[in-house]
PDB file with SEQRES, HELIX, SHEET and CRYST1 records, atoms N, CA, C and O in Angstrom:
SEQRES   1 A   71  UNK UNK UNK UNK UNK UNK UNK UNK UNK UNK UNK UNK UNK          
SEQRES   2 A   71  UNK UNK UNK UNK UNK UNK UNK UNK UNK UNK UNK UNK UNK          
SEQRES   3 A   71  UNK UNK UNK UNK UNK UNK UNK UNK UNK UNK UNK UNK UNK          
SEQRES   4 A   71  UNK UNK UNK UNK UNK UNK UNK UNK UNK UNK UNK UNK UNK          
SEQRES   5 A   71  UNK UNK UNK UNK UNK UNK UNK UNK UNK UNK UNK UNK UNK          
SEQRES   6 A   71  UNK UNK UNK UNK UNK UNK                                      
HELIX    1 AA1 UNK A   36  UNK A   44  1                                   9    
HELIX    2 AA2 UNK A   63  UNK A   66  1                                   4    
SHEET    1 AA1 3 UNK A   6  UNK A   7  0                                        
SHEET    2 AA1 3 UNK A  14  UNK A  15 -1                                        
SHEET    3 AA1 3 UNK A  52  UNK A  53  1                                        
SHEET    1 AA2 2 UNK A  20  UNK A  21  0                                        
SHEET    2 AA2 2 UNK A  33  UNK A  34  1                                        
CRYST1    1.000    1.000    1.000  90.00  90.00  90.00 P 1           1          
ATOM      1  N   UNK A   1      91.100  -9.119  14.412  1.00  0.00           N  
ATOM      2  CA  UNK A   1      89.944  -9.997  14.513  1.00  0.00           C  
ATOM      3  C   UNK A   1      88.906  -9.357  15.426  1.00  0.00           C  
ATOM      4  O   UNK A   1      89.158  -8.849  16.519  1.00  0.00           O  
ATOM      5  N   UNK A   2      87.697  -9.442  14.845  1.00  0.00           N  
ATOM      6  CA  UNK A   2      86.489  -9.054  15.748  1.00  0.00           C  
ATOM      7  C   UNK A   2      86.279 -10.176  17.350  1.00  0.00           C  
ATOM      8  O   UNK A   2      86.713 -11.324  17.437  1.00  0.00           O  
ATOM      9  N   UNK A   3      85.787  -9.694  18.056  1.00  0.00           N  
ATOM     10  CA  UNK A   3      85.237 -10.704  19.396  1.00  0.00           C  
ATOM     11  C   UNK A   3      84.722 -11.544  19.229  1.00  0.00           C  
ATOM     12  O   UNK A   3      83.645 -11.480  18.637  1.00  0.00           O  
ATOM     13  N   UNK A   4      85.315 -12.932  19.735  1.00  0.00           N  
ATOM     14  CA  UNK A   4      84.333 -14.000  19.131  1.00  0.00           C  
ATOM     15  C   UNK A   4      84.508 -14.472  17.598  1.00  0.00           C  
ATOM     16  O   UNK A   4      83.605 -15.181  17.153  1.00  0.00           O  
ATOM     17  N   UNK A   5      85.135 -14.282  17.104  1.00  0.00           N  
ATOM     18  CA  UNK A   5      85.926 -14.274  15.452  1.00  0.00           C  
ATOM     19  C   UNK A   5      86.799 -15.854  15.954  1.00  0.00           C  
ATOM     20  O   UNK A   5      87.512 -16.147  16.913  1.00  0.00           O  
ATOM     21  N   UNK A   6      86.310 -16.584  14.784  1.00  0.00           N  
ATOM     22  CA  UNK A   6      87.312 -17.753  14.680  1.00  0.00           C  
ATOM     23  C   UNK A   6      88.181 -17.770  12.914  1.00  0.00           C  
ATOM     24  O   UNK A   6      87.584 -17.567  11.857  1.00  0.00           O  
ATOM     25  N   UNK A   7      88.945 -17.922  12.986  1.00  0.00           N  
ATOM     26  CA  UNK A   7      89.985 -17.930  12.095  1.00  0.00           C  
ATOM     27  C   UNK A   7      90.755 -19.374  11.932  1.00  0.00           C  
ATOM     28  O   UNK A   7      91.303 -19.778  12.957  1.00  0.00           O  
ATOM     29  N   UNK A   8      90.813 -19.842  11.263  1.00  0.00           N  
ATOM     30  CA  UNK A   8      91.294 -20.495  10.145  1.00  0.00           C  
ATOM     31  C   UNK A   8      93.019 -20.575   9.601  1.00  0.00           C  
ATOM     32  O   UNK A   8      93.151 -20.097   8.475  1.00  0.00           O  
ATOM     33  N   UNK A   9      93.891 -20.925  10.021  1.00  0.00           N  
ATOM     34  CA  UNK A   9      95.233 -20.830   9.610  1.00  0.00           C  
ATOM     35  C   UNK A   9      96.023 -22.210   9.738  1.00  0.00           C  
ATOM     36  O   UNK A   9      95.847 -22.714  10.847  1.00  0.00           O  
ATOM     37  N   UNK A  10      96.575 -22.707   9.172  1.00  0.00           N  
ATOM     38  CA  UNK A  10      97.502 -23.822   8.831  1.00  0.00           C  
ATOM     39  C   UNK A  10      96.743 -24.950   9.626  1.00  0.00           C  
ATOM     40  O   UNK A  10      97.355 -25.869  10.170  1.00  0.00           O  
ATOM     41  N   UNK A  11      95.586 -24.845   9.653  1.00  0.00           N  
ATOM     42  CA  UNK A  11      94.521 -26.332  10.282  1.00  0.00           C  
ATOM     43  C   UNK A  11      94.279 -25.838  11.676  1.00  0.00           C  
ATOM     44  O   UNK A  11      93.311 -26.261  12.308  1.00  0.00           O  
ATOM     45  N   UNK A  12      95.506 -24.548  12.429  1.00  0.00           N  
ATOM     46  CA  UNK A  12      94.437 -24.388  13.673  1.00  0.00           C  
ATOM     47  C   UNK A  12      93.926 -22.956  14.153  1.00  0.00           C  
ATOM     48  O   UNK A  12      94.411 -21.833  14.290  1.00  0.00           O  
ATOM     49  N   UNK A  13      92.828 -23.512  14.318  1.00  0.00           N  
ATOM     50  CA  UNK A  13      91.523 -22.688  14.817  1.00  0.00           C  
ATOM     51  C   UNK A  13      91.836 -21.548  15.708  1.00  0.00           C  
ATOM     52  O   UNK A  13      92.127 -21.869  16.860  1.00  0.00           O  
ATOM     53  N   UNK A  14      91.839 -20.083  15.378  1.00  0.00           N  
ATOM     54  CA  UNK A  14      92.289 -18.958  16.457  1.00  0.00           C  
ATOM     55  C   UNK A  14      91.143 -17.921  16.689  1.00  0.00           C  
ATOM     56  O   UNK A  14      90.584 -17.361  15.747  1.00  0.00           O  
ATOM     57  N   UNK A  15      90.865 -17.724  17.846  1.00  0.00           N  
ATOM     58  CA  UNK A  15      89.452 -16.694  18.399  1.00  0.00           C  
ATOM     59  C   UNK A  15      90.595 -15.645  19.126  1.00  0.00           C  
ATOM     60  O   UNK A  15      91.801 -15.580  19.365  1.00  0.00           O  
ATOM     61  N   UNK A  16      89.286 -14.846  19.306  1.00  0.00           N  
ATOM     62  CA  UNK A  16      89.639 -13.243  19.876  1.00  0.00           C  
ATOM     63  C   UNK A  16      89.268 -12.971  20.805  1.00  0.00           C  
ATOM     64  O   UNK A  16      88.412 -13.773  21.180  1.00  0.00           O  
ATOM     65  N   UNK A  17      89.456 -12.159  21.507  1.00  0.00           N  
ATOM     66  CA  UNK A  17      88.690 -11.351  22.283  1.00  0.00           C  
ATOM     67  C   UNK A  17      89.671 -10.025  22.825  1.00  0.00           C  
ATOM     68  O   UNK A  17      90.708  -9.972  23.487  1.00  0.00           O  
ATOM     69  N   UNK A  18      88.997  -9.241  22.342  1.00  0.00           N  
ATOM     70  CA  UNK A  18      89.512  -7.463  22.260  1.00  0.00           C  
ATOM     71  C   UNK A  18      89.901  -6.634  23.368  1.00  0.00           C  
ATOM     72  O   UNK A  18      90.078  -7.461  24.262  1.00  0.00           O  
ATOM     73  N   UNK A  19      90.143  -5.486  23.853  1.00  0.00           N  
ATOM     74  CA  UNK A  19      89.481  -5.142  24.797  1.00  0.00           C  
ATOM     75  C   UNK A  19      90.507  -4.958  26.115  1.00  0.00           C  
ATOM     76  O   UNK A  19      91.590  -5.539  26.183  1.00  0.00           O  
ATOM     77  N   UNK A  20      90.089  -4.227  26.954  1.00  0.00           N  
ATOM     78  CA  UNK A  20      90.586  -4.382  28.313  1.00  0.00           C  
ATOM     79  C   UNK A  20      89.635  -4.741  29.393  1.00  0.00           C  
ATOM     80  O   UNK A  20      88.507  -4.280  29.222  1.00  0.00           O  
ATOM     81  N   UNK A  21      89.792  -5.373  30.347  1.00  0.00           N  
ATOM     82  CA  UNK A  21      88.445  -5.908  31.232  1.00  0.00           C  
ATOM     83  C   UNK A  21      88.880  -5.313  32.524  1.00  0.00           C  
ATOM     84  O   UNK A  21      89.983  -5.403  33.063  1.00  0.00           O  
ATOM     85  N   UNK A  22      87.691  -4.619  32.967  1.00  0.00           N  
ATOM     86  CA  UNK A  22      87.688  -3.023  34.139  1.00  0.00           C  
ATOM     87  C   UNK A  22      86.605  -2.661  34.428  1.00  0.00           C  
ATOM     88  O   UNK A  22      85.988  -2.057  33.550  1.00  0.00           O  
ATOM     89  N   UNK A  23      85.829  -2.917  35.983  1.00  0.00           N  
ATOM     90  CA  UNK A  23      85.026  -2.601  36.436  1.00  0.00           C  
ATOM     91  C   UNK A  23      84.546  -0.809  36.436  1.00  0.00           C  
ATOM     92  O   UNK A  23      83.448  -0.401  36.816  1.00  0.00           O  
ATOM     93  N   UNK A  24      85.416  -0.144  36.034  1.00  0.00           N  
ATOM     94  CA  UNK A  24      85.057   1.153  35.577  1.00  0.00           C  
ATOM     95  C   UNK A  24      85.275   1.422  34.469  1.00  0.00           C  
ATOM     96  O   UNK A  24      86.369   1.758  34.016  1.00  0.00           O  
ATOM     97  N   UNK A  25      83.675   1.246  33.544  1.00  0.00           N  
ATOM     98  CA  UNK A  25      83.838   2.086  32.216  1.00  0.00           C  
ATOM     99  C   UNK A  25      83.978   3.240  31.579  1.00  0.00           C  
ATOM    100  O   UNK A  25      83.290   3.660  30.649  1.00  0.00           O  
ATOM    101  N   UNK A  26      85.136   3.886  32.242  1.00  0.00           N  
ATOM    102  CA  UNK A  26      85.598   4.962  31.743  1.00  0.00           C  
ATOM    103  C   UNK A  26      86.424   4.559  30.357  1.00  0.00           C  
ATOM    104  O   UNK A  26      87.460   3.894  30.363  1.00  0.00           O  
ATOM    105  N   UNK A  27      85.833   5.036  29.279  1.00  0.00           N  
ATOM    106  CA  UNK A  27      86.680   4.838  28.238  1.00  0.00           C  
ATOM    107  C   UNK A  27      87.781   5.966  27.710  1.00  0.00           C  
ATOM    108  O   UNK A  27      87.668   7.163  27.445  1.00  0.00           O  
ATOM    109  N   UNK A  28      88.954   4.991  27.678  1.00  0.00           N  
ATOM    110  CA  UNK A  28      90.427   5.991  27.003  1.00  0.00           C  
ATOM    111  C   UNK A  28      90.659   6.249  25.890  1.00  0.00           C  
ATOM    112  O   UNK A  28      90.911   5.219  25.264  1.00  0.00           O  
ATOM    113  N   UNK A  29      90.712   7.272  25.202  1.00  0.00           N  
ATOM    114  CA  UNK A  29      91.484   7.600  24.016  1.00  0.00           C  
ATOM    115  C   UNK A  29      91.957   6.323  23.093  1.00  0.00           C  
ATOM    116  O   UNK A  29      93.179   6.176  23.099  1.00  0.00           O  
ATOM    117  N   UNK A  30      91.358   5.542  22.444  1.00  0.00           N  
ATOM    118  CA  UNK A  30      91.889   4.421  21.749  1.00  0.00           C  
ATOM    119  C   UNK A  30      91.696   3.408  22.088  1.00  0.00           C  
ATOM    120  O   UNK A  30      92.124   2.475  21.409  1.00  0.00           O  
ATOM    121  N   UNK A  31      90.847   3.125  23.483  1.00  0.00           N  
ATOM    122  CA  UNK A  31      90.847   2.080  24.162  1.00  0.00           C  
ATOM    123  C   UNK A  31      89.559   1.821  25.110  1.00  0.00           C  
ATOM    124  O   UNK A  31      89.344   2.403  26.174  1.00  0.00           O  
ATOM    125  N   UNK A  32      88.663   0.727  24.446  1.00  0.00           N  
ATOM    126  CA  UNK A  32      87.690   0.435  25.245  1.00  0.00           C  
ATOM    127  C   UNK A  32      87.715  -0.474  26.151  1.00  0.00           C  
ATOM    128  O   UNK A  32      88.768  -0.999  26.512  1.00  0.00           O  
ATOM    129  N   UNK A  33      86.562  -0.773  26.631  1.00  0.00           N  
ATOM    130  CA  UNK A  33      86.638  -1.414  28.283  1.00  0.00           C  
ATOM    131  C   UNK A  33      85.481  -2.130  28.054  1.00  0.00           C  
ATOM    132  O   UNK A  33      84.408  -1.882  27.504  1.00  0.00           O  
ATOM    133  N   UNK A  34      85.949  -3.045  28.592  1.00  0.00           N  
ATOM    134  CA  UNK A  34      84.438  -4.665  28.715  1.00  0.00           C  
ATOM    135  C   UNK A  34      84.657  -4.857  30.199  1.00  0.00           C  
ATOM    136  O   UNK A  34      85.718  -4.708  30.805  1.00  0.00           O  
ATOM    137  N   UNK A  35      83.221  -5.290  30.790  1.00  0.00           N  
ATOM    138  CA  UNK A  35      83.230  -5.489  32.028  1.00  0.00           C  
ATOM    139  C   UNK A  35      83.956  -7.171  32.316  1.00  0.00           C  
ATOM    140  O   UNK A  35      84.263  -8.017  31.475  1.00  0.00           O  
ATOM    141  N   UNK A  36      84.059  -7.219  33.719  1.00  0.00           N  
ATOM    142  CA  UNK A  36      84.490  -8.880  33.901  1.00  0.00           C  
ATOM    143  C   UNK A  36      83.261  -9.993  32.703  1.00  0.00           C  
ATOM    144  O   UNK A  36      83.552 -10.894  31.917  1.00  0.00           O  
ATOM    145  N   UNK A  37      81.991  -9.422  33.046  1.00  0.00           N  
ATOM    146  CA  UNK A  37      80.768 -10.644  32.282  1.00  0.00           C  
ATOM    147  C   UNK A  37      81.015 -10.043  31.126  1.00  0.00           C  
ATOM    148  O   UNK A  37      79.834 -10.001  30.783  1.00  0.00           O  
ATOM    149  N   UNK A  38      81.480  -9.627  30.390  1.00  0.00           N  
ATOM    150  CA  UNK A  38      81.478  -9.429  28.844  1.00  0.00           C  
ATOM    151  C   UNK A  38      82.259 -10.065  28.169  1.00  0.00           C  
ATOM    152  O   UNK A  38      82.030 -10.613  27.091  1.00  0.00           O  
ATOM    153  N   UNK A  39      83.705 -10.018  29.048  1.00  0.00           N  
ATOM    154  CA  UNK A  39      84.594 -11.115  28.732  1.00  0.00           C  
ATOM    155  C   UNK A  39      84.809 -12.067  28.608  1.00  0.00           C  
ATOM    156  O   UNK A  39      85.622 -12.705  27.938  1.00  0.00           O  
ATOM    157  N   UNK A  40      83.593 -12.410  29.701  1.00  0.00           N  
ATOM    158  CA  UNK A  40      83.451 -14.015  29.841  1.00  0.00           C  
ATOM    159  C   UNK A  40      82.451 -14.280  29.039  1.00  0.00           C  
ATOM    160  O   UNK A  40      82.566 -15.394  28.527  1.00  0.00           O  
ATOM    161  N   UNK A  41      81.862 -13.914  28.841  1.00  0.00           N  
ATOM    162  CA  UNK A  41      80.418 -14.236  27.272  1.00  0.00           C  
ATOM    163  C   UNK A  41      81.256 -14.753  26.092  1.00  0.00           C  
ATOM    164  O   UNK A  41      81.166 -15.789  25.434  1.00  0.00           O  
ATOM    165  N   UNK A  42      82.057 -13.762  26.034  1.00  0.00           N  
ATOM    166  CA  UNK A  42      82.824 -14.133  24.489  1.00  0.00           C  
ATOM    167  C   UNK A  42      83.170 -15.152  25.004  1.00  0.00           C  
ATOM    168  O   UNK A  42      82.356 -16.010  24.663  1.00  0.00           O  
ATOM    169  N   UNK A  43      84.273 -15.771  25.944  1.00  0.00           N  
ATOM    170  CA  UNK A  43      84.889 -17.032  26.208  1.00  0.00           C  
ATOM    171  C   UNK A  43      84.558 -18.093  26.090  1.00  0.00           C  
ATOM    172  O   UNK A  43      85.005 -19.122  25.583  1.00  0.00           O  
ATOM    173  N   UNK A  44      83.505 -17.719  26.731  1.00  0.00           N  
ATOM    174  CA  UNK A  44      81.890 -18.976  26.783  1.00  0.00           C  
ATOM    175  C   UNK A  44      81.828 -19.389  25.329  1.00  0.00           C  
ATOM    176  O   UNK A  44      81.842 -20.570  24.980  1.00  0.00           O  
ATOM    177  N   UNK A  45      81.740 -18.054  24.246  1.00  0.00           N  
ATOM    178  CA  UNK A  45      80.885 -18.367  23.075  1.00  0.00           C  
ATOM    179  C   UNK A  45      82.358 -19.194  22.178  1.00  0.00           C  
ATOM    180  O   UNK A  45      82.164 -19.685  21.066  1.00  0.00           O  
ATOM    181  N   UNK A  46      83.621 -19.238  22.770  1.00  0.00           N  
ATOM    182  CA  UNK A  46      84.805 -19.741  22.062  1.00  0.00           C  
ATOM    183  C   UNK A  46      84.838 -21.154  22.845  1.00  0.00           C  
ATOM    184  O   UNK A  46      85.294 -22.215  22.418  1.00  0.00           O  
ATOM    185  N   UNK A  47      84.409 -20.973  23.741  1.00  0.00           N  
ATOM    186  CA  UNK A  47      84.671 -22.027  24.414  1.00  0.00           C  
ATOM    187  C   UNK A  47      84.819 -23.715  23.255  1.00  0.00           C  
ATOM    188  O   UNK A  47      83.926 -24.220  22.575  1.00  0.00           O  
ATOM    189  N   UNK A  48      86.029 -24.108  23.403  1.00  0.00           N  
ATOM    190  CA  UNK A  48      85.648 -25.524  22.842  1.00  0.00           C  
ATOM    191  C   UNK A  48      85.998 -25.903  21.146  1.00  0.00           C  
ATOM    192  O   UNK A  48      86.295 -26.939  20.552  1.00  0.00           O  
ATOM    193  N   UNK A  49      85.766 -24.338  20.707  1.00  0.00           N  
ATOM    194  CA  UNK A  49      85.793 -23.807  18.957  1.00  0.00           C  
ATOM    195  C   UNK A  49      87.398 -23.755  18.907  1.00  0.00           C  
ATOM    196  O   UNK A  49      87.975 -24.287  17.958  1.00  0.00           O  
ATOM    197  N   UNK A  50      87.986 -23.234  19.738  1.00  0.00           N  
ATOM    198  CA  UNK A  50      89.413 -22.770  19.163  1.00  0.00           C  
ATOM    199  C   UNK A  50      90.561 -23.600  19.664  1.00  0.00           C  
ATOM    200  O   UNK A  50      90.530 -24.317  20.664  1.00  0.00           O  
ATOM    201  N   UNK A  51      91.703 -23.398  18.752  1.00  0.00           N  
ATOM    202  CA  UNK A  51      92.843 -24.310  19.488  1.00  0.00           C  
ATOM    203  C   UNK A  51      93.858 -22.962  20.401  1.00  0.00           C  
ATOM    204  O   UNK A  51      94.573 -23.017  21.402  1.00  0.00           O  
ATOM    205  N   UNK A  52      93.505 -21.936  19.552  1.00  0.00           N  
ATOM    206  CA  UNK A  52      94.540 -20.463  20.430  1.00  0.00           C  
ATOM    207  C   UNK A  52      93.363 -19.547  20.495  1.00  0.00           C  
ATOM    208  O   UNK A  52      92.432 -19.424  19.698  1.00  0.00           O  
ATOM    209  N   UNK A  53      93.609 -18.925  21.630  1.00  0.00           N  
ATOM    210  CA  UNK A  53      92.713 -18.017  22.226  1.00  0.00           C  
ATOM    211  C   UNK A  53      93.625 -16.522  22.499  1.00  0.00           C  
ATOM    212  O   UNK A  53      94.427 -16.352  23.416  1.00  0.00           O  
ATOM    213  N   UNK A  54      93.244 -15.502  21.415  1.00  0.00           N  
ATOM    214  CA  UNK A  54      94.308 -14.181  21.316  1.00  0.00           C  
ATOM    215  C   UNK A  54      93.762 -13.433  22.349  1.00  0.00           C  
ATOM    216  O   UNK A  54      92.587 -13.106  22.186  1.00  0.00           O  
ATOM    217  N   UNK A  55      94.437 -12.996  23.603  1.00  0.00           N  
ATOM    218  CA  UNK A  55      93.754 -11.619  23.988  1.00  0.00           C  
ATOM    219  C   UNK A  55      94.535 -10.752  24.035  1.00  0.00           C  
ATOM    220  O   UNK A  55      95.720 -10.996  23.806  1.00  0.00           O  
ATOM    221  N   UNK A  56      94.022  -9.245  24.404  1.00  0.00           N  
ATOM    222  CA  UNK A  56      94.259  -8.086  24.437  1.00  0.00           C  
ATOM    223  C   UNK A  56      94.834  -8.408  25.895  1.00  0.00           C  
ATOM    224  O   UNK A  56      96.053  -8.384  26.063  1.00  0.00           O  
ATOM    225  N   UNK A  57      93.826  -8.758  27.122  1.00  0.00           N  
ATOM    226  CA  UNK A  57      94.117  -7.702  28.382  1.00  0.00           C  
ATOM    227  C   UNK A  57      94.856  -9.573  28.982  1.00  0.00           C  
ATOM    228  O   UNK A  57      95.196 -10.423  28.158  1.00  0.00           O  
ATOM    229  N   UNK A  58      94.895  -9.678  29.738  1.00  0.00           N  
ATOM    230  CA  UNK A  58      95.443 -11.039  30.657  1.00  0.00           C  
ATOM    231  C   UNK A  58      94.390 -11.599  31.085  1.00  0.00           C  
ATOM    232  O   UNK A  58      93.638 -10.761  31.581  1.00  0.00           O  
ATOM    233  N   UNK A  59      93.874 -12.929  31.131  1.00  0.00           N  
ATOM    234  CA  UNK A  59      92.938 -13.655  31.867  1.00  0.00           C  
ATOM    235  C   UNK A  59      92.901 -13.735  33.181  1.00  0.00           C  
ATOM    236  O   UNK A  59      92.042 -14.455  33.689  1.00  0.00           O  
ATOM    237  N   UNK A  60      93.888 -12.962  34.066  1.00  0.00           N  
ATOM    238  CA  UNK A  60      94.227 -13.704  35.324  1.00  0.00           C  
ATOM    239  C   UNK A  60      93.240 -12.306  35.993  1.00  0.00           C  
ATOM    240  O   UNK A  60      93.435 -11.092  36.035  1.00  0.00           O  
ATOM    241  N   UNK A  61      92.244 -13.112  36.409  1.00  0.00           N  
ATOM    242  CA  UNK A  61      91.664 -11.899  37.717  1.00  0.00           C  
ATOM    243  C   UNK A  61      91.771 -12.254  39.356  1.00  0.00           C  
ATOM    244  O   UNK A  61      92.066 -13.303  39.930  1.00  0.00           O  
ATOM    245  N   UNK A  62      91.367 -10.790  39.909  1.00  0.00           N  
ATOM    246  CA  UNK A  62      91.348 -11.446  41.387  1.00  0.00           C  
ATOM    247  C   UNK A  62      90.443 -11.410  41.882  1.00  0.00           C  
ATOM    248  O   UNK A  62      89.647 -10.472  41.831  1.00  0.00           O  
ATOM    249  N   UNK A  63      90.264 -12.865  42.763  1.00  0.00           N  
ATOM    250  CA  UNK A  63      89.362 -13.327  42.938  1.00  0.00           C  
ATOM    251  C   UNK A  63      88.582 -12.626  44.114  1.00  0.00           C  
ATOM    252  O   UNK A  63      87.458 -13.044  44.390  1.00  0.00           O  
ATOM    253  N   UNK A  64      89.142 -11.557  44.830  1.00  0.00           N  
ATOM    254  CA  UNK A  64      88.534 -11.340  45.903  1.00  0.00           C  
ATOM    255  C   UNK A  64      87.726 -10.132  45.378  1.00  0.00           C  
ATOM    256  O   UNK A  64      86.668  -9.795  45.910  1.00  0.00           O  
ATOM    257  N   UNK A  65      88.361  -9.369  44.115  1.00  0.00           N  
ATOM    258  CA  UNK A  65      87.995  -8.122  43.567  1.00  0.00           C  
ATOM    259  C   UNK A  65      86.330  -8.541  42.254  1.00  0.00           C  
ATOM    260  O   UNK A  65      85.474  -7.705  41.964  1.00  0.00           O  
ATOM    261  N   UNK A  66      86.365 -10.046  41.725  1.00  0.00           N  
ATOM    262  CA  UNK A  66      85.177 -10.158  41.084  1.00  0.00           C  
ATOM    263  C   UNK A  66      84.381 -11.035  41.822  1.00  0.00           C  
ATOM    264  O   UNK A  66      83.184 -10.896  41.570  1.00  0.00           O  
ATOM    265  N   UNK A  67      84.638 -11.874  42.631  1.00  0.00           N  
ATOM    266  CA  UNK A  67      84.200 -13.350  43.656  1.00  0.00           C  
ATOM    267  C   UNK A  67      82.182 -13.090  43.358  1.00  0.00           C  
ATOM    268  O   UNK A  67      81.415 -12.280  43.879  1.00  0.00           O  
ATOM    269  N   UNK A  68      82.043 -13.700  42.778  1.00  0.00           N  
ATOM    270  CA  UNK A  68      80.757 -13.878  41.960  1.00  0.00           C  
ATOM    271  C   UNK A  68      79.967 -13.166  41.129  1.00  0.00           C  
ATOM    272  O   UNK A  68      78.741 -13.064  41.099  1.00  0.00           O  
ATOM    273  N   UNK A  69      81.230 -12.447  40.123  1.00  0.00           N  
ATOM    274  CA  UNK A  69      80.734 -11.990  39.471  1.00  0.00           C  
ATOM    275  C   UNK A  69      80.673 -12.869  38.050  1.00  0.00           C  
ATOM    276  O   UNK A  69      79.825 -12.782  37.162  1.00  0.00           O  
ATOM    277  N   UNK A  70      81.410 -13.420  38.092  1.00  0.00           N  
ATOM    278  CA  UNK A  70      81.428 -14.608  36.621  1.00  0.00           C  
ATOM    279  C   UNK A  70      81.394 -15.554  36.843  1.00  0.00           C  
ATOM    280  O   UNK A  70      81.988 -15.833  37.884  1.00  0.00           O  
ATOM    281  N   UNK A  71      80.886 -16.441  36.281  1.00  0.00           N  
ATOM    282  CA  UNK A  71      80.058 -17.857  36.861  1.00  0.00           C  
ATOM    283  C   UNK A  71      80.918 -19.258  36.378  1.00  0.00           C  
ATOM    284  O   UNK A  71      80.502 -20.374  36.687  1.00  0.00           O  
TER     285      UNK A  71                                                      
END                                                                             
């Protein structure tokens, strides 16, 4: 599924979001990188639309390492 992609399966609603989330965009061999606010854009834009939310990287950040960077 693309970012932000809602899908359709047995009545419930499934979004995406791709990616690994990493304040250094160094990109790896097979593997791109979204900043903390990129991640959260898509979220935003699922927000509310989906009943499962697929990700790639873990939602759990720390707070002392982004502390106002996502709103």
């Amino acid at each position: 599924m693309r970012d932000g992609e809602v899908r359709v399966f047995v009545g419930l609603k499934f979004g995406a979001i791709n990616d690994i989330v990493t304040l250094k965009r160094k990109e790896m061999k097979d593997n791109t990188r979204k900043s903390p606010e990129e991640y959260a854009e898509y979220g935003k834009k699922l927000s509310g639309k989906v009943n499962v939310l697929l990700l790639h990287d873990s939602p759990h950040i720390d707070v002392e390492e982004y502390r106002g960077r996502i709103a």
